[in-house]
N, C-alpha and C positions, 0 to 999 in steps of 0.2 A: 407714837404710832399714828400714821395717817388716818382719816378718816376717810371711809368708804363715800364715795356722791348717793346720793338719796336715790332709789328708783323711785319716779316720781310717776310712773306710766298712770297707775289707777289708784288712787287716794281716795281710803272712805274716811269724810267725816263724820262721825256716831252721833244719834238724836235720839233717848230713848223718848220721846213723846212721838215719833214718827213709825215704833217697831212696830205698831197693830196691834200692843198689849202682849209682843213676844219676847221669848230673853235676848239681851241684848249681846250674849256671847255666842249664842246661837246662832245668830245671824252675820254676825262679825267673822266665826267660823266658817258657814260656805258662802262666804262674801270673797274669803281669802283663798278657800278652796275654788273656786271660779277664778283669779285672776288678780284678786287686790293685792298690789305692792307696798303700801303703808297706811296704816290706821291713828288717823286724830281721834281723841278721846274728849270730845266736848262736852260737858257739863257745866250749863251757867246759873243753874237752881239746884244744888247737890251741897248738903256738908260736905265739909273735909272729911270725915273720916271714911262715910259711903263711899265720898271720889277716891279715895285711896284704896279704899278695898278693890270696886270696881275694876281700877287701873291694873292691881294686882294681879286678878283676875285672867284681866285683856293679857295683861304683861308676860306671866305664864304660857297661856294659849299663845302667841302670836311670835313667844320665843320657840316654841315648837314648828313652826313655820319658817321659821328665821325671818319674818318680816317686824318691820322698828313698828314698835309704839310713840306718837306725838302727842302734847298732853297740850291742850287748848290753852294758854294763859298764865295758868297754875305750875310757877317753879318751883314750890313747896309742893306739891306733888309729886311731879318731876322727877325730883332729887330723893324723894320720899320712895319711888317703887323703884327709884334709876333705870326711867324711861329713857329711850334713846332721844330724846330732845324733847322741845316746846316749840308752841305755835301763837306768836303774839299781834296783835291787831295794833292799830293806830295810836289807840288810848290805853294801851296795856303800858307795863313797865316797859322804861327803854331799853331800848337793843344791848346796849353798854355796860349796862346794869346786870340784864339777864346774861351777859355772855362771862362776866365778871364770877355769877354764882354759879353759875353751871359748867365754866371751864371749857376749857376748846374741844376737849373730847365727843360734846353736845352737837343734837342737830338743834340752830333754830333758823326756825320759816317765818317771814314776815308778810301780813294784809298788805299790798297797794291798791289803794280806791282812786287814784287818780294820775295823769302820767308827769306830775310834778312829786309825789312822795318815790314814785318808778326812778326817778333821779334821783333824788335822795337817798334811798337804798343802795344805788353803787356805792356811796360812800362808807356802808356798815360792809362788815366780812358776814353778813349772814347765810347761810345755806341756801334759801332758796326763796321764792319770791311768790305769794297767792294772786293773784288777777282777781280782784274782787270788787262786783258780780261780771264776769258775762252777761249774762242774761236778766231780767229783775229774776226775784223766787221769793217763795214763800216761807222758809227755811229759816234767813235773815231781812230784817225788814229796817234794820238802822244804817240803810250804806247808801251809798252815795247814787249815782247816775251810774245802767251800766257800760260798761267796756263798746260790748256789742263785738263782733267781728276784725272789725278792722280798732279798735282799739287795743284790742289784746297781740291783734298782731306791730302796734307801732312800740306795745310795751317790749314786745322781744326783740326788737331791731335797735331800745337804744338801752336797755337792762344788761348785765356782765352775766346776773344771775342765773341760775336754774328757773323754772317757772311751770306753775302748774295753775290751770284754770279754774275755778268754780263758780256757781251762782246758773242754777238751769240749766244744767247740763244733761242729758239722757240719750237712749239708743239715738234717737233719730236727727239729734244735731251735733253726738260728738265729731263724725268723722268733718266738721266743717270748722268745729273747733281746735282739731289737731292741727288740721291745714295752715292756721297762723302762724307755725313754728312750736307753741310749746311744747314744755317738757313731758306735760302731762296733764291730765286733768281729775281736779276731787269732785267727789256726789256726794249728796246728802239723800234722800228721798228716793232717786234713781236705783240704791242699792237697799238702805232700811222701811223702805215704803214697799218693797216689791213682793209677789207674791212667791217670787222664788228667788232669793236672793245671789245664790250662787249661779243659776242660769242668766240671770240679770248680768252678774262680774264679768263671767264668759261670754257673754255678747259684746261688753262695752269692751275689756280687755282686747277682742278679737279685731274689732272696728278703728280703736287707737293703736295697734299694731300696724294693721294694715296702712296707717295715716301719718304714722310717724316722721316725722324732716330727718333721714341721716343729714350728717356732715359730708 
């Protein structure tokens, strides 16, 4: 069976150190009820067996939705709640590796921090492609120089990928981010930092609609 393409419009990556001291499935819930199309499950200070409950958790709710769960890094997790794919950075396991344990049935999304790894990803069959930072942020503080505007937009004119953008992205500069071409773009902050999380989704969802590149 084919796999469906990822809707990549609005992509929350989850931080519980950013909820405000809120649940973090609460938030994930009218995150998705305003407009999120898929949720990465980050945790890089979590036991395994928390991240698996969590995941469970997320996995439950968001199959209610019908929107996929992404598990940050962690293929053993992964596999463990049979999330609908993984999400791997630079210095995670390679592509080959994960795609080896998780079977093609798998989403997996891969970090490009620079437009020389952007080429190198054509050469993997991966799902789809992070632009990572746009902007600098506060969020992640170990990544390279960022994109800015016209980087993200030379990463989609020579990537095969899908493509979704993160790093600073919020109301008032996504519709400039959509305009590059991508696919979509993820928040961190913009959505589990906000005081309303679901009228937050619904503004960005509305604003990356409107900006969207047809074919």
């Amino acid at each position: 069976m084919m796999k469906k393409a990822l809707d990549l419009s609005l992509y929350l990556v989850t931080d519980r150190g950013l909820t405000l001291g809120r649940d973090l499935c609460t938030i994930v819930e009218a995150a998705v009820q305003g407009g999120v199309t898929c949720v990465q499950l980050r945790e890089k200070d979590c036991e395994t067996g928390e991240f698996v409950e969590l995941a469970l958790q997320l996995k439950t709710l968001l199959d209610g939705y019908n929107v996929p769960l992404i598990i940050n890094d962690r293929i053993d997790v992964a596999l463990a709640v049979d999330a609908a794919g993984v999400h791997i950075g630079q210095s995670d396991m390679p592509y080959e590796i994960a795609r080896r344990l998780l079977g093609n049935d798998k989403y997996i999304g891969l970090s490009v921090e620079t437009l020389d790894e952007a080429m190198v990803a054509n050469a993997l069959d991966v799902d789809y492609i992070g632009i990572s930072p746009i902007f600098s942020t506060q969020t992640k503080q170990d990544i390279k120089q960022p994109f800015e505007l016209e980087g993200a937009k030379r990463v989609v004119e020579i990537t095969r990928h899908p493509t979704v953008a993160i790093g600073g992205i919020h109301p008032h500069n996504v519709a400039r981010v959509m305009q590059t071409g991508v696919d979509g773009v993820a928040v961190v902050s913009a959505i589990v930092s906000a005081i309303d999380p679901q009228q937050n989704a619904k503004e960005l969802s509305s604003i990356i609609h409107q900006n969207k590149k047809t074919l």
